[in-house]
N, C-alpha and C positions, 0 to 999 in steps of 0.2 A: 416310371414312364418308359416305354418298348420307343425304339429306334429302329426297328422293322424297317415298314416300306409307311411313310410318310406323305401324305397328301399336302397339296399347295393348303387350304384353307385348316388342316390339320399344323401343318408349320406354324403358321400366321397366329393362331389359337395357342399355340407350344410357346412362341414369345412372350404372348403377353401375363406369358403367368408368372407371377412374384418370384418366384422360389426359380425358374427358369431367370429372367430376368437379371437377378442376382448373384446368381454364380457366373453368367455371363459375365456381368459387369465386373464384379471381382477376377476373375480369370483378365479379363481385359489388360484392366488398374493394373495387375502384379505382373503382368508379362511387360507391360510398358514402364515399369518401374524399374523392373530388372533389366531392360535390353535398351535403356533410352542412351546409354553411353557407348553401345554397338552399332546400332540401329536410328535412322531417322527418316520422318518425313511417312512418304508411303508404304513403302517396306517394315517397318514399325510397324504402323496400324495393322496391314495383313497380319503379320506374324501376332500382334495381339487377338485381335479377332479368330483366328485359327486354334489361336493359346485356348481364349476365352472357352469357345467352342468345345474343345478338347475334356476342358476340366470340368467343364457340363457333363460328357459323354461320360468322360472313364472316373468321375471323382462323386461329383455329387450326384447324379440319377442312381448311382450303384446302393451309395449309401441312405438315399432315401427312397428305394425298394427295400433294401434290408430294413429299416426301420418303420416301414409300412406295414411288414411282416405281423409285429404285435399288435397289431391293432385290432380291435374286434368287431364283428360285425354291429352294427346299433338295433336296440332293444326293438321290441313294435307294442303297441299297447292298446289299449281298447281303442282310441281315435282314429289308428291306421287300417281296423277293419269296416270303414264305410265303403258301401258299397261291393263286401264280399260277403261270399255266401254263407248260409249258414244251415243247420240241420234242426227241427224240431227235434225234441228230445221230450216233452212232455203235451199231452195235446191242449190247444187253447181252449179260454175259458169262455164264455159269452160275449165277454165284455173285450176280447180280443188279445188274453195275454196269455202268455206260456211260457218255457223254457225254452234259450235256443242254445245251440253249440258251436263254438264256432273256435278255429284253430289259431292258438296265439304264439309262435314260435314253438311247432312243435307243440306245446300243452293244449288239450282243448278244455276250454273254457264254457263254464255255465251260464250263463247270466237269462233276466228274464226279457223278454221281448214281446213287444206289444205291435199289433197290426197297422199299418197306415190308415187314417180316416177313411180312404179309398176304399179300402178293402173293407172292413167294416162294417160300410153301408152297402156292400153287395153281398152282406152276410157271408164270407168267405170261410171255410171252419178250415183249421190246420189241425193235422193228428200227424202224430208221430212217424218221424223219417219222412216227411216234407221236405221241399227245400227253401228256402227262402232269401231273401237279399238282406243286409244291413242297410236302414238308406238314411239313419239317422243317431246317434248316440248322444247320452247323457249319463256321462260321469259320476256325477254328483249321485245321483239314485240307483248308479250301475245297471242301467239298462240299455235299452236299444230299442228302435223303432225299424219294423222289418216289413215286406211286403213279399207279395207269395208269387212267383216265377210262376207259375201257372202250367208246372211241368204235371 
């Protein structure tokens, strides 16, 4: 989490997150642990809260951007291509199916793709290097239902 330049509703957002929340509150806990035989009353609580504050900034945001670090980006798979486009790669058949290609991290991908009812019945014919849309998938049969951008 950046400590930049900070917006009111961006703040207010920064609270309510667990992982904020809690090193707060621990930071709080242990400065008023440690200073409740120094300190009382008002002056206490500030210096807690300033504590709390502090070990947010310089302890835990630090150490949970370094360990954000390893983290890797998440897969995509055939269901997060609805609605992207795709390329004919083999031209349709009568019946309205063909090959389409379409980019799956980096790998392009084959799979077979059939026209929407729509299209269909205004005899629309796809040849190769078309482009088309994804506007429906099924896993099970690894196909797709695609419609013709009309470029």
């Amino acid at each position: 989490m950046k400590y930049g330049k900070i917006r009111g509703t961006e703040a207010l957002w920064m609270l309510l997150s667990p992982r904020v929340l809690f090193s707060l509150m621990l930071g709080f806990g242990a400065t008023g642990l440690l200073l409740r035989n120094y300190l009382a009353g008002f002056p206490l609580a500030a210096v807690a809260v300033l504590c709390g504050w502090l070990f947010e900034l310089w302890i835990v945001a630090p150490l949970w951007s370094f360990l954000l670090k390893f983290g890797s980006r998440p897969v995509r798979t055939l269901e997060s291509l609805l609605l992207e486009p795709a390329k004919v790669v083999a031209n349709f058949d009568a019946r309205g199916e063909g090959l389409v290609a379409v980019e799956l991290d980096g790998e392009v991908v084959q799979i077979l793709g059939r026209l929407d009812a729509s299209d269909r019945r205004q005899n629309i014919r796809m040849r190769a290097g078309d482009e088309v849309m994804v506007t429906a998938i099924d896993l099970d049969r690894r196909r797709c239902t695609v419609t013709s951008l009309g470029v």
